[in-house]
C-alpha positions in Angstrom: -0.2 5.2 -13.1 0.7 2.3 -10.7 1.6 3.2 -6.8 5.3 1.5 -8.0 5.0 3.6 -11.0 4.3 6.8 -9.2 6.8 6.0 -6.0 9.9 5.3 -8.6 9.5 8.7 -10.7 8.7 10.2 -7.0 12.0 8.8 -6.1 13.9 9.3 -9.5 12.6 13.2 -8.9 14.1 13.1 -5.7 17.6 11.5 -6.5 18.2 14.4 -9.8 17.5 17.4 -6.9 20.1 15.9 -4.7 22.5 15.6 -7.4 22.0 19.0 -8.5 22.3 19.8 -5.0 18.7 21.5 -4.8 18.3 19.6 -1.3 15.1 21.6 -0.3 13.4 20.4 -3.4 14.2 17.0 -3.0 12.9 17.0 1.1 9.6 18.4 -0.6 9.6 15.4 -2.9 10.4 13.0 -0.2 7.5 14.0 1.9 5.2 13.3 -1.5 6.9 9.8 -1.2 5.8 9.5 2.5 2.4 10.9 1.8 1.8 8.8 -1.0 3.2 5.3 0.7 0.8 6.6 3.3 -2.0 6.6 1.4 -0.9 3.0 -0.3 -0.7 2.0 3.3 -4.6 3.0 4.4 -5.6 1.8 1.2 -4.1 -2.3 1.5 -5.2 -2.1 5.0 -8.5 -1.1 4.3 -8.6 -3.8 1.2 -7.3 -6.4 3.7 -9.9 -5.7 6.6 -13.0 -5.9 3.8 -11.2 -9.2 2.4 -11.3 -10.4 6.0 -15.0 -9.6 6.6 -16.1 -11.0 3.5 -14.5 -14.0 4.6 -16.3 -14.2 7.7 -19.4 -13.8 6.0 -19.2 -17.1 3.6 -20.4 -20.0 5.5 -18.4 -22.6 7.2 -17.5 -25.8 5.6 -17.8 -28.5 8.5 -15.8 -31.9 7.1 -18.3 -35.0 6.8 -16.6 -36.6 9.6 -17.8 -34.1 12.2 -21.0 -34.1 11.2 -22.7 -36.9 12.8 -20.5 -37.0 16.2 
């Protein structure tokens, strides 16, 4: 199951224990949702910060013009 898949049953959880008025429940439920968009959070930035240091490791292409100045 997808983060967006997990986050909108999370959330759908959430809304049906506020409508039955079982609001203790549904705070529970909204702190899953904070954990998990927590985790989701770490997890981009870590993605994002390899992405960005593999990127630095590929080798510069200098343009033909600036070659030879």
């Amino acid at each position: 199951m997808t983060y967006e898949q997990q986050r909108a049953q999370l959330v759908s959880q959430a809304q049906e224990h506020i409508k039955n008025g079982n609001i203790e429940e549904a705070n529970k439920i909204m702190n899953q949702i904070r954990s998990l968009d927590a985790e989701h959070e770490q997890s981009a930035t870590a993605q994002a910060n390899l992405d960005a240091l593999n990127g630095t490791r590929q080798s510069a292409q200098v343009p033909a013009q600036f070659l030879n100045a």
